[in-house]
C-alpha positions in Angstrom: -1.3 19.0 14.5 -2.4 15.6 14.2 -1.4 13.2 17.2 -0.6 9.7 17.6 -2.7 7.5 19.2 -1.4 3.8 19.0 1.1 2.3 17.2 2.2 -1.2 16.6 5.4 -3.0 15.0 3.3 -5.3 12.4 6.7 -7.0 10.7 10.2 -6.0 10.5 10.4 -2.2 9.5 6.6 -1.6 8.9 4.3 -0.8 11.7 0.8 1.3 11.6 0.1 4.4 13.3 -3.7 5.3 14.2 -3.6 8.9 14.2 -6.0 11.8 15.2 -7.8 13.3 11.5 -11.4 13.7 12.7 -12.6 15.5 8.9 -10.2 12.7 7.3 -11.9 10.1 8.8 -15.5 11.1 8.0 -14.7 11.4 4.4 -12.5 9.0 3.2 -13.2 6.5 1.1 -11.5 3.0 0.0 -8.8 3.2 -2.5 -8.1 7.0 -0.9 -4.9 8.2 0.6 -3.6 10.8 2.3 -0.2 13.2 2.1 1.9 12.7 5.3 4.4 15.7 6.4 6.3 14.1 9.3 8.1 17.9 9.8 8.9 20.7 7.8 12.0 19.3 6.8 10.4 16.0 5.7 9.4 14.9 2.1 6.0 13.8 1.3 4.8 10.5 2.1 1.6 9.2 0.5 0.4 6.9 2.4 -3.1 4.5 1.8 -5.8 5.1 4.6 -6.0 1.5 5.8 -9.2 2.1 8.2 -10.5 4.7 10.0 -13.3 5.4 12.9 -15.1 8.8 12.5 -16.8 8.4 15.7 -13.4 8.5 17.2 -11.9 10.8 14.2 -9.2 8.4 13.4 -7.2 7.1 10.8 -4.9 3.9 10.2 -1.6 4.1 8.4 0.5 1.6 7.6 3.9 2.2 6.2 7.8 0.9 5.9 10.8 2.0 6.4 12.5 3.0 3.7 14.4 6.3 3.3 14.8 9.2 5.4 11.3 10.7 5.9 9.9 6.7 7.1 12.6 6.3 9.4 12.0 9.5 10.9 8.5 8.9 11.6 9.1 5.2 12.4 10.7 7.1 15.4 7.8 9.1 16.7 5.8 6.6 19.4 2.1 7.4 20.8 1.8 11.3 22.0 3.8 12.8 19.4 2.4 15.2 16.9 2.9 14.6 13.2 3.3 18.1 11.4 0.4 17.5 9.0 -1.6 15.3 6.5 -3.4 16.4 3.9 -6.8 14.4 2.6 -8.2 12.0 1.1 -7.0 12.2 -2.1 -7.6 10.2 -4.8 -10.5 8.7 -6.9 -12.3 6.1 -4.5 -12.3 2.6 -5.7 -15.6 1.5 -7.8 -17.4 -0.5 -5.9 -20.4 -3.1 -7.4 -21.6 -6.2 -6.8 -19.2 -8.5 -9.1 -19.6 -12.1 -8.0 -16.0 -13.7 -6.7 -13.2 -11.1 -6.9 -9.9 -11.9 -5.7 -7.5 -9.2 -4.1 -4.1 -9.8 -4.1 -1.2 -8.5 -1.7 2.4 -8.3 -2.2 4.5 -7.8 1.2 3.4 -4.5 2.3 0.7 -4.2 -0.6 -1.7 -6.1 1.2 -2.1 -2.6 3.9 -4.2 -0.7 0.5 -5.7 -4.1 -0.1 -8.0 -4.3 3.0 -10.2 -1.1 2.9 -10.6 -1.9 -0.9 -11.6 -5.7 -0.1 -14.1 -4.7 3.0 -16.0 -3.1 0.3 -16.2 -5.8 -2.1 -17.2 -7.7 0.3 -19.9 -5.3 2.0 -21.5 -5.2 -1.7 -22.3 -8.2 -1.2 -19.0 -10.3 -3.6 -17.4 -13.7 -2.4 -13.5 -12.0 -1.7 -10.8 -14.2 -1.7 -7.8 -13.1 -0.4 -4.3 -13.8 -1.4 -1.4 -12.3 1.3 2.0 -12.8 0.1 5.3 -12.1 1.4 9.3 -13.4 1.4 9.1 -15.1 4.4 6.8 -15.9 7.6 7.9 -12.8 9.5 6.7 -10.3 6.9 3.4 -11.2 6.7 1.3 -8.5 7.8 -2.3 -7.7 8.4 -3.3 -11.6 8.2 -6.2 -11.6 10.6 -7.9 -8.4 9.5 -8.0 -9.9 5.4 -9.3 -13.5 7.4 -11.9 -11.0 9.0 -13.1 -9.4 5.4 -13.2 -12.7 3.0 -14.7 -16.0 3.0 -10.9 -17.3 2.1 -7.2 -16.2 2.4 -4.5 -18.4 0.7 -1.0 -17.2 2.6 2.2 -17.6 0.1 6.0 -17.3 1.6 8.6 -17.2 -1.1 10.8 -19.5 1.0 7.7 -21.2 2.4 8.6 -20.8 5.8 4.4 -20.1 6.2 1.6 -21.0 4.8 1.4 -22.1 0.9 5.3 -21.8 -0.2 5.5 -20.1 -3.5 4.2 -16.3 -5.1 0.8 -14.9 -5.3 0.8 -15.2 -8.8 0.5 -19.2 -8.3 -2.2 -19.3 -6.1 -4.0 -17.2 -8.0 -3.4 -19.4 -11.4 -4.5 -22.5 -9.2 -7.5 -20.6 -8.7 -8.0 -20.5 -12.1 -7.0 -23.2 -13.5 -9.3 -25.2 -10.6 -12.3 -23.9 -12.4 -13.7 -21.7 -10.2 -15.1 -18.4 -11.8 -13.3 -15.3 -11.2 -15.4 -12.2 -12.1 -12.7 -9.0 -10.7 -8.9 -9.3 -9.8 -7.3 -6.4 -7.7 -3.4 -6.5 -7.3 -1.5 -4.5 -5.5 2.7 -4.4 -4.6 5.7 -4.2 -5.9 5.4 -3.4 -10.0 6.7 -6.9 -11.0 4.3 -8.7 -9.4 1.4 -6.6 -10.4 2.3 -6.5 -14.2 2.9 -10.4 -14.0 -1.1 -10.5 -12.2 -1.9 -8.0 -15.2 -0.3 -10.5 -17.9 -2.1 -13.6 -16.7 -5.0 -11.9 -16.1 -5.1 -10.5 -19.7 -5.2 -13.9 -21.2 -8.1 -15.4 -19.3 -10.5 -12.1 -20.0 -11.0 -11.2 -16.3 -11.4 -7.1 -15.4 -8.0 -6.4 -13.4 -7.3 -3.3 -11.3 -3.7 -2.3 -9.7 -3.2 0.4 -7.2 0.1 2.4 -8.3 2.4 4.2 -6.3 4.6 6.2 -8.4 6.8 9.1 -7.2 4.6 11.9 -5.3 5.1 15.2 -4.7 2.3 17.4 -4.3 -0.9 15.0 -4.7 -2.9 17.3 -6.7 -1.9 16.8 -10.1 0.2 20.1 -10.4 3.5 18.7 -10.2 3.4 15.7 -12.8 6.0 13.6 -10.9 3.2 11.0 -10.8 2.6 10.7 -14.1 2.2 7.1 -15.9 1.0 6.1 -19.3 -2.3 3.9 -19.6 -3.5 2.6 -22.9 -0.8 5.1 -24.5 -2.0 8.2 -22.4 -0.4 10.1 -19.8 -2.4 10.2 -16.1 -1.5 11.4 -13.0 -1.6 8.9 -10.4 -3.0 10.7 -7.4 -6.0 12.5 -9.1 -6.4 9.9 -11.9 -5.8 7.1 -9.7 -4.2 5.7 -7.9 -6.1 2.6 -9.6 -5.6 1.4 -13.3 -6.9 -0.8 -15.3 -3.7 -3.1 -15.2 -4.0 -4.3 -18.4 -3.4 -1.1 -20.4 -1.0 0.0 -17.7 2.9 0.3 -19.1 4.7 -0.9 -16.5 8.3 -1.1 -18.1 7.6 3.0 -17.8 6.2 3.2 -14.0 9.4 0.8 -12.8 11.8 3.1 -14.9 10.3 6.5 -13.4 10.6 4.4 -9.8 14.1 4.6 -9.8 14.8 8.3 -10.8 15.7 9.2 -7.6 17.3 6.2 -5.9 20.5 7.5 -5.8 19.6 10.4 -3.8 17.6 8.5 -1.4 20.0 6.0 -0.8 22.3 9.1 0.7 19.6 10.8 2.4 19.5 7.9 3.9 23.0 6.7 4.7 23.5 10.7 6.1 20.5 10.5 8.2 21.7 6.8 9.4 25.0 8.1 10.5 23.6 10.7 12.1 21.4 8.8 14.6 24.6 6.4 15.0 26.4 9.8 16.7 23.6 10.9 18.2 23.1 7.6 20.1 27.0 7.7 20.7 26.8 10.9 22.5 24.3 9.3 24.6 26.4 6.7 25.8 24.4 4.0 23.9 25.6 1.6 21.2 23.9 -0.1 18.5 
């Protein structure tokens, strides 16, 4: 079973595991991801591969908390044994020599942005990075984007860091400064990725998103991952998880998002009050 080998507490609620995946790690590629079982119990977690070393047979993960399968492996420290994960799967990214692309990050979208802008850059494009997030203490993976592109514009909603405001105004400075933008990747929450799409659209530059839709199986049988782009049905984790952002329907992938909220919002709550007894019987308090 694959073991943990560091970990690290990158914001509030989202930290990355390096993990032991030695054929994983010799194969990926950027834009690939891999299927996490955290036990038996456990749903399936897609998670991006963020980096990996294949000398040392390793894999970065970065993920957050958010229901009851991330909180349960947001528990597990350096040691344990993760009960499997299945990869890479996924189309790679299409990498070419562009000019300047810009890759945009949206809270924790900026973890699938680095491997994808690494690439860019090792073709030989000018990357400019934009790294967005609520507030100061949620920006993540700021020095490894710094190390990849020639420039990194840091946005805070409240503007408690860097340039206050969204990614979606940086980027339109960018634009609007005259500076030629050949490529655009966007990746985070659907909102901010169709609003990336919508500018995007009107100036005429090529824009990619990465899509995380609900996954189940990561091979196409199941169809939970479906989406619609230009008016036809793919599956996001064998015909993606990148689309062409402007044909993408996003109205559909934000409905589909929320089919199962209710349910894991209890599995949640359930799995919450059961560590709060747990820790009780202990002795401990929160």
């Amino acid at each position: 079973m694959p073991k943990i080998v560091f970990r690290e507490t990158l914001a509030p609620k989202t930290h990355r595991f390096r993990v032991e995946a030695p054929l994983i790690a010799r194969k990926r590629k950027a834009g690939q991801f891999v299927i996490l079982f955290v036990e038996d119990s456990a749903e399936r977690l897609p998670l991006t591969i963020v980096d990996s070393d294949p000398e040392a047979g390793t894999i970065d993960l970065v993920f957050q908390e958010v229901g009851k399968s991330t909180l349960r492996l947001a528990e597990m420290q350096v040691g344990d044994n993760i009960r499997e994960i299945a990869g890479p799967l996924g189309q790679p990214t299409h990498i070419e020599k562009l000019g300047t692309c810009v890759v945009l990050g949206g809270g924790y979208g900026v973890a699938p942005v680095i491997p994808i802008a690494k690439a860019l850059a090792d073709a030989g494009n000018d990357v400019i990075g934009i790294n967005g997030a609520r507030s100061k203490d949620l920006v993540i993976l700021e020095k490894e984007l710094r190390d990849i592109c020639a420039e990194v514009i840091i946005c805070t909603d409240d503007g408690t860091y860097g340039r206050p405001g969204f990614v979606t105004q940086a980027l339109e400075e960018i634009y609007t400064s005259g500076r030629k933008i050949d490529f655009v990747l966007a990746v985070g929450p659907a909102p901010m990725m169709r609003a990336v799409a919508n500018m995007t659209r009107e100036w005429g530059i090529p824009t990619m998103v990465s899509l995380n839709p609900i996954m189940i199986d990561g091979t196409g049988m199941c169809g939970g991952c479906r989406v619609e782009v230009g008016g036809k049905t793919k599956f996001a984790c064998v015909d993606g998880p990148e689309f062409d952002g402007h044909l993408v329907d996003f109205d559909l992938l934000m409905a589909r998002q929320k089919y199962y909220a209710g349910q894991e919002s209890e599995a949640r709550k359930m799995y919450e009050e059961h560590l709060a007894c747990k820790l009780e019987e202990t002795g401990n308090r929160f």
